[in-house]
N, C-alpha and C positions, 0 to 999 in steps of 0.2 A: 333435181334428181327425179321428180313425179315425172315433169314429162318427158324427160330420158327414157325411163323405163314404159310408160304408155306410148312412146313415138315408136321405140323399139325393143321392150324386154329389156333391155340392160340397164345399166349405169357407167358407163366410163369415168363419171365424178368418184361413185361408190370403188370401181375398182383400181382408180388410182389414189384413192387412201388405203385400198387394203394394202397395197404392196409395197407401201412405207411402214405400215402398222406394224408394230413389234410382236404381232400377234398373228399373222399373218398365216403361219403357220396351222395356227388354231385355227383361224379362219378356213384355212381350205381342208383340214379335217372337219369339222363340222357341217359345209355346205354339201363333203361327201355323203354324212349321214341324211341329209336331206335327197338325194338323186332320186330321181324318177320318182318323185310323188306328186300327185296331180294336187293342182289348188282347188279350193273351194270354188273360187269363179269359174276355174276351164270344167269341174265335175257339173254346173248349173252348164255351163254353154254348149255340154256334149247332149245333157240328159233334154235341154230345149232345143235343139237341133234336128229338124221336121225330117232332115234327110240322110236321121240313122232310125233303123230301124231294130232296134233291140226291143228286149220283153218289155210289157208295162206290168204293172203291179198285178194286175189280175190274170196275169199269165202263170206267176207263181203259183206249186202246188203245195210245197213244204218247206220246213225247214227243218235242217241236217247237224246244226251248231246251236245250243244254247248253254248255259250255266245257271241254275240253278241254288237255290239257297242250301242246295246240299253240299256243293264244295265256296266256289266264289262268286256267285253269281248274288240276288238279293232275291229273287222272283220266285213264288210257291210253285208244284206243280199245278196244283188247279189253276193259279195266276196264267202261266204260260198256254195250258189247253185252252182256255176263253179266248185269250187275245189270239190266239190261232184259229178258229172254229171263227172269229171276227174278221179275220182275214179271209176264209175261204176255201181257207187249207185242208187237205186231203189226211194229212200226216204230218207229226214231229218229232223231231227225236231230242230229248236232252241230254245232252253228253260233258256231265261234269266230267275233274279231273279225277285220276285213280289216287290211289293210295301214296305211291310213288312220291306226288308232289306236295307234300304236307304245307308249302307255304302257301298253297294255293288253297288247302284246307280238302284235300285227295280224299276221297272216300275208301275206307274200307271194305274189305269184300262184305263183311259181315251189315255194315250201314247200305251198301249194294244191293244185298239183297230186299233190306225192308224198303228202298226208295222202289224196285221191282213190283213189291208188294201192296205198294201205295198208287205204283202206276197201272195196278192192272184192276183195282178197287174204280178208279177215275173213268178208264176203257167202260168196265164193265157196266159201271152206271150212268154214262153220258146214254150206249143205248143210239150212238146214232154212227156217222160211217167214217167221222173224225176218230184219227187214231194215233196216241202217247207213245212212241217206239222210247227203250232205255237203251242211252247210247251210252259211251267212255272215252272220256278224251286222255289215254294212255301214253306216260310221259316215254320220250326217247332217250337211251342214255347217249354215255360218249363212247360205247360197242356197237349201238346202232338196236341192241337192244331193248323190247319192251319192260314196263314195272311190272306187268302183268303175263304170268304164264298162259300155255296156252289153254289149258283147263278153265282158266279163270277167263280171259278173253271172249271164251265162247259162249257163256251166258248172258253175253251182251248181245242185242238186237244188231247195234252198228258198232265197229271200232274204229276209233281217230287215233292217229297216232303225229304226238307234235314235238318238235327240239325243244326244251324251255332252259338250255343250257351252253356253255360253250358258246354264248351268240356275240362275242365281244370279239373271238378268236380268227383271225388272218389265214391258219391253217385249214385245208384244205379235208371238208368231210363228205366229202361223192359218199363213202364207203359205208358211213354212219347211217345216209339217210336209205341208199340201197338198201340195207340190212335189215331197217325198219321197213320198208315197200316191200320187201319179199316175204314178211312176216306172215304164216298165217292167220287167217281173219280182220288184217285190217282193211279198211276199206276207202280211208281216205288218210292224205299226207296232209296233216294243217297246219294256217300259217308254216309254210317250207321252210320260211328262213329266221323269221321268229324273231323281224325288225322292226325297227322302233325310231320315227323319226328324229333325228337330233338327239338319239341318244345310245344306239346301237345299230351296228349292220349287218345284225345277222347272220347265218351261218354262209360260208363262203365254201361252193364245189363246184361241180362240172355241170351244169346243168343239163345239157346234152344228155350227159349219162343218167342223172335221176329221172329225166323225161321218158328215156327210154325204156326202164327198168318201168316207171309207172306204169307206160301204155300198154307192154308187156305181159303184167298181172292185171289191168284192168283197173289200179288205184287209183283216185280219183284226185284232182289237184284243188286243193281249196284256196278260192282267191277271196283272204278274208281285206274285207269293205270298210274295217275301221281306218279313218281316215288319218289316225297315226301310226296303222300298219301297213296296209294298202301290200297285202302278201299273201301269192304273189304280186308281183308291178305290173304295168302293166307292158313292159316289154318282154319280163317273162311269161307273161300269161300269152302273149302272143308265140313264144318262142315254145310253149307246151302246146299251143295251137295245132304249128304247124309242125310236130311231131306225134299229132293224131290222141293226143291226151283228154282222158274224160276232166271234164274243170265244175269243180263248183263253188257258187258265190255265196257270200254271208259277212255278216258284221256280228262279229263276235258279241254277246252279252247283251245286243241291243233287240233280238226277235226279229233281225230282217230277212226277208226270203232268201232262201238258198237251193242249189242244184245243180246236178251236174248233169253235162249232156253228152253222147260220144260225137267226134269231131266233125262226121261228112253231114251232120246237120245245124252245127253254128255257122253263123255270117259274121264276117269282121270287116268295119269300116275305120277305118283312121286307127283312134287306142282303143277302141270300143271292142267289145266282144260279146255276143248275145244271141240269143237262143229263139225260135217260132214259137208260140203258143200251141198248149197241148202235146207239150215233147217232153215232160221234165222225167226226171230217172227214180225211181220207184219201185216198191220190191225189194225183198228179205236184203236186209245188209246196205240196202239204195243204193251199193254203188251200182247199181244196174240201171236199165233203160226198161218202158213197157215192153211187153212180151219175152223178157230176157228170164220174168219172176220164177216162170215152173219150171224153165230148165234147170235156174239155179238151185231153187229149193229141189228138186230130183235128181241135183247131183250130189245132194248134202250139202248141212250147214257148214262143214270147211271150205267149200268151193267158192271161186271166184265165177268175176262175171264172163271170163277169158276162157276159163272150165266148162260152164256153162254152155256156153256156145260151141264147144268143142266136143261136150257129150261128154269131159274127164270128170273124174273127181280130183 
C-alpha cells in the first residue's frame, strides 16, 4: 500500500477493502470532511518551492487575529505586543470573542472596556511606533445577525465577524453570512465556514454570492492557517481571488502573520496565493490598504473601505 500511494497517490488495495467494508459508508463521509486540505508535506513542498513567489516572513506587517487570555486564548496582552514588536510588526490587533459566545469565554462589554484600558496603558508606555489595536471577534447568529449592537461594535478598533454555529448543517446559509458582510463595521468574515477536519464541514452557501457581497463592502476574507481549519481552502480562496476579494491570512491563536491585500496586486501560482512586500493593508479598521487610511477616517468611523474611496459615508 506505501508504494501504491508513493507511485501514484492512491491505494487500489485501500479502496478495494473500503467497498466491501461495512462501514463504508462512514468512510466516504468522513474522507468528505477531510476534502481540500493540504498535507503537511505538500504545505513544506509549496512553501520550498524557489519558483513561487509569495511573501517571506519579513514581508509581514501585522497581525489582525489573536485571542487572548481575555476570552480563550492563554497569552497576556503584554505577552502578545513583545512577541509582535519581535517580529517587526508595525501593528496588532487582538480580537477575542464577544460576549455572545460564553463557551468561548466572550467578553463582556464592561470586561471590553477595562481590556481597552489596559491596551492603551501598554500603547502609551512602549513609547515606540509598535501599536496594540482592540479587535472583537463578534459571534454570527443563525439570522446572520451580530451579538453585538452597533453601539457597541463601534468602540472596537476592528470587527471580525465569524459562524461558530450551525457548522454541522447541509442547509444552505448564502443569506446568514451576507447579512453579517453587510453589517455595519465589520471588517472582516472569519473562518467563513467554520470547518474542522474530520470533524465538521462547515457552513454550506453560494459562494459566488458571499464573494460578491464581500468585494462589494470592501470585507475582507480571512484564510485562517490552522492546519485543522485551512478556511477558507484553498480553492475557495482562489475562487475569492478571482472575484476581486480583499483575503487575509492568519492561524488563529498561534500569532502568525496576517493581512489582507485587494486583488489587482496578489499573484497566484498553482494553490498558492501571496502578496509583494511592502503592500500589506493598514489603517483605521485595516480592512483597508495604504493610502486608503485618511479617506476612510474622513468619511467616518462607520465607513467602509468601498466609502472611502467613493468619498460616501
Amino acid at each position: 500500500m506505501i508504494h501504491e500511494v508513493l507511485e501514484t497517490g492512491g491505494s487500489p488495495t485501500v479502496e478495494r477493502a473500503n467497498e466491501i467494508s461495512e462501514r463504508r459508508e462512514d468512510i466516504k463521509r468522513r474522507r468528505a470532511l477531510r476534502r481540500h486540505f493540504l498535507s503537511r508535506a505538500e504545505v513544506f513542498r509549496v512553501l520550498r518551492d524557489p519558483s513561487l513567489d509569495g511573501p517571506r516572513r519579513e514581508a509581514y506587517r501585522g497581525d489582525l487575529q489573536m485571542h487572548s487570555e481575555w476570552s480563550d486564548g492563554s497569552a497576556t496582552l503584554k505577552d502578545i505586543a513583545e512577541a509582535c514588536r519581535a517580529r517587526g510588526y508595525a501593528y496588532a490587533a487582538v480580537t477575542d470573542h464577544s460576549y455572545g459566545l460564553k463557551i468561548a469565554g466572550g467578553m463582556s462589554m464592561a470586561e471590553a472596556a477595562e481590556q481597552r484600558r489596559a491596551i492603551e496603558q501598554l500603547n502609551a508606555a512602549a513609547g515606540d511606533g509598535f501599536r496594540l489595536l482592540q479587535g472583537i471577534e463578534a459571534n454570527i447568529g443563525a439570522d446572520g445577525r451580530l451579538d453585538l449592537s452597533p453601539a457597541e461594535a463601534a468602540t472596537f478598533d476592528i470587527v471580525l465577524a465569524a459562524p461558530h454555529s450551525l457548522l454541522r448543517k447541509a442547509d444552505d446559509q448564502t443569506r446568514r453570512l451576507v447579512n453579517a458582510i453587510e453589517t455595519p463595521h465589520v471588517r472582516i468574515l472569519a473562518h467563513p465556514r467554520g470547518r474542522m477536519s474530520g470533524s465538521r464541514a462547515g457552513v454550506a452557501a453560494d459562494w459566488d454570492v458571499v464573494f460578491r457581497a464581500a468585494e462589494q463592502t470592501g470585507v475582507a476574507l480571512e484564510i485562517d492557517g490552522d492546519p485543522a481549519r485551512q478556511d477558507l481552502d484553498f480553492t475557495l480562496a482562489r475562487q475569492a481571488l478571482e472575484a476581486s476579494c480583499l483575503l487575509r491570512s492568519t492561524a488563529t491563536r498561534t500569532r502568525r502573520p496576517s493581512f489582507a491585500m485587494p486583488r489587482p496586486r496578489w499573484h497566484t501560482r498553482g494553490s498558492r496565493v501571496s502578496a509583494p512586500t511592502g503592500s500589506p493593508i493598514a489603517g483605521r479598521s485595516t480592512a483597508c490598504a495604504p493610502g486608503w487610511r485618511s479617506r476612510l477616517e474622513s468619511a467616518g468611523p462607520g465607513a467602509r473601505p468601498t466609502d472611502a474611496r467613493a468619498g460616501r459615508r
